[in-house]
C-alpha positions, -999 to +999 in steps of 0.1 A: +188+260+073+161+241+051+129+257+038+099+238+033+106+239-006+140+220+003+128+193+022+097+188-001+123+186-033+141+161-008+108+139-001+101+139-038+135+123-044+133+097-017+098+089-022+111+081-064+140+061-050+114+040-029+094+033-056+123+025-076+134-005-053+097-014-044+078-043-050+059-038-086+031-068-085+006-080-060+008-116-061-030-126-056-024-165-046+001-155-022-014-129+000-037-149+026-076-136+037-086-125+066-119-128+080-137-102+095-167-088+111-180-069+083-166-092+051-165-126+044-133-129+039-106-102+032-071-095+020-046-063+020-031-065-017-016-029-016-002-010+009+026+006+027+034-023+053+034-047+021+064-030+008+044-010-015+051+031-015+019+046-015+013+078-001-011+068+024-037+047-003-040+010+005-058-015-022-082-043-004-100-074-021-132-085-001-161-111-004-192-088+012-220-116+023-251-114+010-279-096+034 
């Protein structure tokens, strides 16, 4: 039977593997914008669905319009 220290040791060593084989650069030019409701324009450059191991934080570039 695990204890919490086991499997937290465990997630330690999976989450360093992960960012081992992850991606290491945001390329700018080739992530497209989105526009939305409350930006301009807008565009994910970090984050877990990108292939980036984060630990729940996400990076995002926006264009805010003025007023």
């Amino acid at each position: 039977m695990s204890t919490f220290y086991d499997d937290w040791r465990a997630a330690g060593e999976r989450l360093q593997a992960e960012f081992q084989r992850s991606l290491m650069i945001a390329q700018d030019r080739t992530i497209p914008w989105v526009r939305r409701r409350q930006d301009a324009k807008a565009k994910l450059m970090v984050a877990n669905e990108l292939g980036f191991p984060t630990m729940g934080s996400s990076v995002m570039k926006a264009e805010i319009p003025v007023g």
